[in-house]
C-alpha positions as CSV (number, residue, x, y, z in Angstrom):
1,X,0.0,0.0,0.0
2,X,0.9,3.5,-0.9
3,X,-0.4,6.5,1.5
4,X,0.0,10.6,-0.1
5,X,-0.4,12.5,3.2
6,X,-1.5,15.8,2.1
7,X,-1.2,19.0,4.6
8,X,-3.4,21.9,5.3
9,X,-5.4,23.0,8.6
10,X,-8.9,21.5,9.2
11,X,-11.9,24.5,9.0
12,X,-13.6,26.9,5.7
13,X,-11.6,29.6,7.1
14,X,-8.6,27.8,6.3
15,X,-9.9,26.7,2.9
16,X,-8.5,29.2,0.5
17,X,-5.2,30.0,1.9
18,X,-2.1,29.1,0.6
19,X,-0.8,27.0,3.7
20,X,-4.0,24.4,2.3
21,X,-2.3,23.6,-0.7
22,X,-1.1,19.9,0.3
23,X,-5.1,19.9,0.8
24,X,-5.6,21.2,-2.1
25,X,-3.3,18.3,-3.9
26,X,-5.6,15.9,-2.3
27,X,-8.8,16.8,-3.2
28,X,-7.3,16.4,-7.3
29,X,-5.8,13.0,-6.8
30,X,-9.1,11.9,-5.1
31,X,-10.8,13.0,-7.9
32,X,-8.7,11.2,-9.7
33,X,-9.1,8.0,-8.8
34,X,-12.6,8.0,-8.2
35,X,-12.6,8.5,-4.5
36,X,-14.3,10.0,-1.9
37,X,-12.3,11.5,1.3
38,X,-14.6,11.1,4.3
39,X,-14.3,11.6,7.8
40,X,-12.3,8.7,9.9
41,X,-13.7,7.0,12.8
42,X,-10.8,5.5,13.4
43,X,-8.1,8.3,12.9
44,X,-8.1,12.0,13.3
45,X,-8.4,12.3,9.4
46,X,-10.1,12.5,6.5
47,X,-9.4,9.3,4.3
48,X,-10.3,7.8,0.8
49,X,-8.7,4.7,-0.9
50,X,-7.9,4.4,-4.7
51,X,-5.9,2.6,-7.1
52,X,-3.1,3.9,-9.3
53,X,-0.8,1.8,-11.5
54,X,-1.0,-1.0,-9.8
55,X,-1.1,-0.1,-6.2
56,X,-3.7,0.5,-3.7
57,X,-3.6,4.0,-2.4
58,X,-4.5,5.7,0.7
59,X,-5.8,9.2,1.1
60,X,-4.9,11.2,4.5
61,X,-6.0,14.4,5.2
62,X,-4.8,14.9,8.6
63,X,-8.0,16.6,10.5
64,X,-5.1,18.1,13.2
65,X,-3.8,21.6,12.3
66,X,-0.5,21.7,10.1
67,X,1.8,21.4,13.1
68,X,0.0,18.4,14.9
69,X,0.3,16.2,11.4
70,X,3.1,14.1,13.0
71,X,0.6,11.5,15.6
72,X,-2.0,11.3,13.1
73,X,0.3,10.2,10.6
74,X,2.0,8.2,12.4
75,X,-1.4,6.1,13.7
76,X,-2.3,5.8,10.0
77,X,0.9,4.2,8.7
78,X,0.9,1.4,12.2
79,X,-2.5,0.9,11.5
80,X,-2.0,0.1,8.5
81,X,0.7,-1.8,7.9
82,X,2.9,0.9,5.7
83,X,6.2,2.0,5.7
84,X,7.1,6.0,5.9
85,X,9.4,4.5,2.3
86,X,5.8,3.8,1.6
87,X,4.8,7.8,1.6
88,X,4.1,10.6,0.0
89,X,4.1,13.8,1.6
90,X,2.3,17.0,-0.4
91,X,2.6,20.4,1.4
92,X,3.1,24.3,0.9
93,X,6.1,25.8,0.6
94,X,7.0,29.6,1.2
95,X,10.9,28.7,0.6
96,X,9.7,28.5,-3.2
97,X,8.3,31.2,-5.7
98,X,4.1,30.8,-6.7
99,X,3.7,28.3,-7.9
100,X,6.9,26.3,-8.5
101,X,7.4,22.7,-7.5
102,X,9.8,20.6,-5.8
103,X,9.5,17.0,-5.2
104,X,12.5,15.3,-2.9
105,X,12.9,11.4,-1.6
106,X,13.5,12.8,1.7
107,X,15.8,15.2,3.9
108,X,15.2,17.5,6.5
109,X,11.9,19.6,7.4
110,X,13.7,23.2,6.2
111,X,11.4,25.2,8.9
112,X,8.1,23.6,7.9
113,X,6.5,22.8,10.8
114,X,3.9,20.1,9.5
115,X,7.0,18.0,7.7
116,X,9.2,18.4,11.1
117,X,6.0,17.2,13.4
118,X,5.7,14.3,10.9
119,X,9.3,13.6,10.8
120,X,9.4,13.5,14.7
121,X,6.3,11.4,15.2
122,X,8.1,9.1,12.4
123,X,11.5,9.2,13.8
124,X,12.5,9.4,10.4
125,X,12.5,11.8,7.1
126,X,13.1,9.0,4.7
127,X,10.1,9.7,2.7
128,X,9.4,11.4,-0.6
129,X,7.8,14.7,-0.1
130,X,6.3,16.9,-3.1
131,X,6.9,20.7,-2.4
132,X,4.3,23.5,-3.6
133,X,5.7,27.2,-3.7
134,X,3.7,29.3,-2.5
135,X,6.4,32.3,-2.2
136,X,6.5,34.8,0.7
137,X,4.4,38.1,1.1
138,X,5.7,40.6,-1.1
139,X,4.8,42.9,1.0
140,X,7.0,41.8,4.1
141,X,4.2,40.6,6.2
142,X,5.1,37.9,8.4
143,X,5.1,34.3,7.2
144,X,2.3,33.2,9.3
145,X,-0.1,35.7,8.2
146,X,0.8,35.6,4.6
147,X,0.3,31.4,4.6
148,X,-2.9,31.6,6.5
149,X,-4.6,35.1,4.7
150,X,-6.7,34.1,1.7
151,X,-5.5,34.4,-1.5
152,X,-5.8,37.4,-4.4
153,X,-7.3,36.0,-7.6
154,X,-4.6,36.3,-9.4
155,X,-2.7,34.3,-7.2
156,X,-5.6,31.6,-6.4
157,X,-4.9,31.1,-10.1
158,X,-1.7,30.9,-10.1
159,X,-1.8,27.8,-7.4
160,X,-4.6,26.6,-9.2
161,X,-2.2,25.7,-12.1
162,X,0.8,24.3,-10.0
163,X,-2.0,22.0,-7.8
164,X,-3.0,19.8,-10.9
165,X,0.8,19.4,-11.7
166,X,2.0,18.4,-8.4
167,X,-1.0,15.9,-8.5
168,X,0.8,14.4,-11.4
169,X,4.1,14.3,-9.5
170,X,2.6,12.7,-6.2
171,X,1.4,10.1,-8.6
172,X,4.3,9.5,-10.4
173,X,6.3,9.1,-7.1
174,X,3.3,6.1,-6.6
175,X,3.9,4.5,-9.9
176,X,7.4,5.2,-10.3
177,X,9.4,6.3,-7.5
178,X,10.6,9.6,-6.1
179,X,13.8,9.7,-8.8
180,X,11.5,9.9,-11.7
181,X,9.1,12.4,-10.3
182,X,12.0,14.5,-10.0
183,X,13.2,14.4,-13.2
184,X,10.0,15.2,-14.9
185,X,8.4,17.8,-12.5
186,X,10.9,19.6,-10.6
187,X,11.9,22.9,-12.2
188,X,8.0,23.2,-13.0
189,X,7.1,26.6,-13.0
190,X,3.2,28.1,-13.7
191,X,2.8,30.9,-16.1
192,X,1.2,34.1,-14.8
């Protein structure tokens, strides 16, 4: 079994802000494979389960906010019998311009705080992880307001264009490992 974890906070006022795009990537690859993400009553999560090339993949939407990912996450890959080898991870990333993306095997949790939560709950960082810029404010407002304000329409569009891509690449890391998502999506870059 597969498992692409993606991260957001739980609640509408969350919604349409750039830290939700990991959420964002989730809701596209569910729709993808036919699936519906629905409320756990085992985990603190919102899971659906698909197939893609082959493999049997599980949806988690972790229901914690961003930073409490880790325990969730954790419970979901006992429970089930996977690996973190076994995992994708799709999240934001202010470190990267709009809508760029970045998809690694692993490494460290470079200031997120959802990846580093996992990674300590884990006890580990050897999993692939698929990075979606969302750029700081240009304005100079602090990170945490600029992940959690809503987004301009320009911008909204702009992510909009980079969420169907990373989809792509959280798949091909299912199919065909985190090397080959790599060499065909990272450097991706959506037009204005």
């Amino acid at each position: 079994m597969k498992v692409i974890v993606g991260l957001g906070n739980p609640g509408k006022q969350y919604g349409n802000t750039p830290h939700n795009a990991g959420f964002a990537v989730l809701d596209e690859i569910a729709a993808r494979l036919a699936c519906r993400l629905r409320r756990s009553l085992r985990f603190r999560a919102l899971t659906g389960r698909g197939a893609w090339a082959g493999e049997d993949v599980l949806l988690v939407a972790p229901a914690a906010y961003m930073n409490l990912s880790g325990p969730v996450v954790a419970a979901v890959l006992r429970a089930k019998g996977a690996r973190p080898a076994d995992m994708v991870v799709v999240m934001d990333d202010a470190d990267l311009a709009l809508g760029r993306l970045r998809v690694r095997p692993g490494g460290s949790h470079g200031g997120h705080r959802g990846l580093g939560s996992i990674i300590e709950a884990l006890g580990t960082a050897d999993f692939a992880r698929v990075r979606v810029g969302i750029g700081r404010d240009a304005d100079g407002r602090p990170l945490v307001e600029h992940v959690l304000a809503p987004l301009g329409a320009g911008d909204r569009r702009r992510l909009a264009a980079v969420i169907g891509v990373a989809a792509d690449a959280a798949l091909c890391v299912v199919a065909s490992g985190a090397d080959e998502a790599m060499n065909r999506f990272n450097g991706f870059v959506a037009e204005d």
